[in-house]
Every structure is written in C-alpha cells, then in structure tokens.
C-alpha positions in Angstrom: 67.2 97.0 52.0 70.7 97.4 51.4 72.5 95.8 48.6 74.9 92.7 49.3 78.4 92.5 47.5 80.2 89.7 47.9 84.1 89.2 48.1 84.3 93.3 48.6 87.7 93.2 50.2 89.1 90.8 47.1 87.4 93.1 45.0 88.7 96.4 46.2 92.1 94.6 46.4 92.1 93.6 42.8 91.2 97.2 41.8 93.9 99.1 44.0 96.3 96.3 42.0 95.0 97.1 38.3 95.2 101.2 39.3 98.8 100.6 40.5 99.7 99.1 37.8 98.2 101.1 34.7 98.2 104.6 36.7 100.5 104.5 40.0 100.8 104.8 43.6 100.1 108.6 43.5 97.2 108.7 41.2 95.0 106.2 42.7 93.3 107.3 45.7 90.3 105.5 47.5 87.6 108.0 45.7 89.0 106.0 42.5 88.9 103.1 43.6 85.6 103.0 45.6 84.3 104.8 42.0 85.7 101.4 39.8 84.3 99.6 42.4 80.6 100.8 42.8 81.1 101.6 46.6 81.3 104.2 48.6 84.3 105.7 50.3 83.2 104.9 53.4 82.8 101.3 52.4 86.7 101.2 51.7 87.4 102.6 54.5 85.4 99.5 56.6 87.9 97.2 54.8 91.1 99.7 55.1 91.8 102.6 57.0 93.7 103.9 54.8 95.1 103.9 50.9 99.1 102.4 52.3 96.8 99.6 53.9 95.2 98.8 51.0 98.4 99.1 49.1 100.0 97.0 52.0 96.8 94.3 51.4 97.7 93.8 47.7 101.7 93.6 48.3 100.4 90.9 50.9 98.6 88.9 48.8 100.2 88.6 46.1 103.7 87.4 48.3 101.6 84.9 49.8 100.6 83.7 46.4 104.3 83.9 44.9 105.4 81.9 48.7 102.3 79.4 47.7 104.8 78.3 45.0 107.9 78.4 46.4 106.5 76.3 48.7 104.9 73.9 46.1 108.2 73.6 44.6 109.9 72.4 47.5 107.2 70.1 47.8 107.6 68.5 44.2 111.1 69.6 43.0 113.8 66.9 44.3 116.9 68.9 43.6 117.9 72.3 45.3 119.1 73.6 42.3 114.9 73.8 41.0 113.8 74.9 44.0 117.1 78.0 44.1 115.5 79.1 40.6 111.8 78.4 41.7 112.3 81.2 44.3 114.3 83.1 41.8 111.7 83.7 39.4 108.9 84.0 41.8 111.1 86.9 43.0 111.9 88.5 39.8 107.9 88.2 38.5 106.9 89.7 41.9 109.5 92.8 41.8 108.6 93.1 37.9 105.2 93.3 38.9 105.6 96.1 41.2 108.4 97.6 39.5 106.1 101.0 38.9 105.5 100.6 42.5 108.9 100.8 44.0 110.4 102.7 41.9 107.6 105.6 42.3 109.3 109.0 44.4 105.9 109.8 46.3 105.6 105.8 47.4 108.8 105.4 48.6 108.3 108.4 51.0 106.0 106.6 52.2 107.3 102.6 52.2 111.3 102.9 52.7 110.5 102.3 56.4 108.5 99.4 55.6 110.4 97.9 53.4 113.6 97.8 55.2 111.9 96.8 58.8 110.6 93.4 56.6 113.1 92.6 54.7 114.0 90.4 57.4 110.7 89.0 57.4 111.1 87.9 53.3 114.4 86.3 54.2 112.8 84.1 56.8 110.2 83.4 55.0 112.2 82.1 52.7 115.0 80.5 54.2 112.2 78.1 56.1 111.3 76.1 52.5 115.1 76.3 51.7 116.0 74.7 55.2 113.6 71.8 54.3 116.1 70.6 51.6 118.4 67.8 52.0 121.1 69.2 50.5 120.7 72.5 53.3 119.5 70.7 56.1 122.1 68.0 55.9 125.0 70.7 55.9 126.6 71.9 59.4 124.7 75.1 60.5 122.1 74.5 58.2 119.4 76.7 59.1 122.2 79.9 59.0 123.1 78.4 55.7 119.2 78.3 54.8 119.0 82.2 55.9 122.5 82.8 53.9 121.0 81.4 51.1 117.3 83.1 51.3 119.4 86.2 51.5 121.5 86.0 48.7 118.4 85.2 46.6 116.2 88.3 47.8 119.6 90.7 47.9 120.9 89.7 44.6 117.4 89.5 42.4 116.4 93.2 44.1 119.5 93.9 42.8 119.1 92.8 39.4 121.4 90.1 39.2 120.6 87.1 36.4 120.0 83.5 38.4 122.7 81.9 36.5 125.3 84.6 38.5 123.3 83.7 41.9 123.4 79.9 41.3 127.3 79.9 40.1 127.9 81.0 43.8 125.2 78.7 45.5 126.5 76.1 43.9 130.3 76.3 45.8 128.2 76.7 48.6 126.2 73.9 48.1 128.9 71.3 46.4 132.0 72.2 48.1 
C-alpha cells in the first residue's frame, strides 16, 4: 500500500523556499528537493511541471501572505499614512527575502520576462486596498491616484528608497 503524505505541495513549497534561500536559484534542482523531502522526482513533478513553477509557487505564496497584511492593515489602521508604511515594509521584508533570488545572473535569465509582464499585476494589487482609504477615495480621480500611489510604493522600495523619502512625497499628494 502506498504511503500517504499529507500537505505535499506545502511541503515541497517550503523546501524549494529554505534551498533558495541558504543555497540559490541555480543550485537547487528538483532531485534536491524531492531528496529533503523524502519523495520522488516524479512526485514533484505531479505538483509542478517544472523547477520556475515551483519557484513561481513560493514567490506566490508568500505575496499572498505579505497582501494578507496589507490588507489587514487597511482593515484596522484608520490613517493612510499606517497603511502607506504597512505596504512599505511588507515590500521591503518580501524583496529582502528574496534578495538572493533576484539578484542571482542564472534566475534572472530566466524571470526578467516575468517580472516585468506582472509588475502591473503588483501595482493593482495594490492600489485596490489603497483605493479603499478615505483620504484616496475621497480625492478627484481617486482610483488613478490609488494606482499612482501603489506605484510609487513598489517603484521606489525595488529601488531602494527609505519610506520616510516615499512618504515626504505622498504626503503633498495626499495633503495638498
């Protein structure tokens, strides 16, 4: 009778994360992680059809996670200003997470594409909590100020800038 695993996918998802992070995108392979994960190759393979999807699966669900809290901070936070450095630093722990990952030669080959084709994607994701705010929604074009917003945010933290720089500009935005 064959054995029964439960929660494989979260398990081989939590694995391809821990490889990525203590060896990198071009060491792990699927033999690796089927090998920490008691499975065979073939097993992966059921759950991913290939090592970018299971990379793709991680990167997934840990942004759902990190837009979890931006979410729940636009649910409890009553001023913008919270909420602005909510998504901040749920940006900044995500990208410092994955620094290894994006700034890795061989995955880049692989996820430039990707990563530009949903960057759009992020920003909308994140302009819809931002558009929820008063101080946004009230404004005249709101929801293109929400999107202006969301990507100023994801632009400025990629690009290393500190939240107090981001906010200084919001914040003429915002209080003009």
């Amino acid at each position: 009778m064959p054995k029964i695993i439960e929660n494989v996918r979260e398990m081989l998802i939590e694995e391809a994360r821990r490889q990525m992070e203590e060896s990198g995108y071009g060491t792990m392979t699927i033999r690796s992680i089927a090998g920490a994960c008691g499975l065979g190759v073939g097993t992966v393979y059921n759950y991913f059809v290939s090592k970018d999807m299971l990379v793709a699966s991680v990167l997934l669900t840990d942004w759902q996670r990190c837009m979890g809290i931006v979410n729940d901070c636009c649910g409890q936070m009553s001023g913008h200003e919270a909420v602005f450095r909510c998504i901040y630093d749920q940006l900044k722990g995500f990208l410092h997470q994955y620094e290894r990952l994006f700034t890795d030669a061989e995955a880049m080959k692989v996820f430039t594409g990707a990563f530009s084709q949903r960057h759009k994607q992020l920003r909308d994701q994140l302009a819809e909590p931002i558009g929820r705010l008063e101080a946004v929604s009230q404004m005249p074009n709101g929801a293109f100020l929400a999107e202006f917003i969301a990507e100023s945010l994801l632009t400025w933290t990629v690009a290393g800038k500190s939240y107090e720089e981001i906010a200084a500009v919001l914040r003429l935005i915002i209080n003009k």
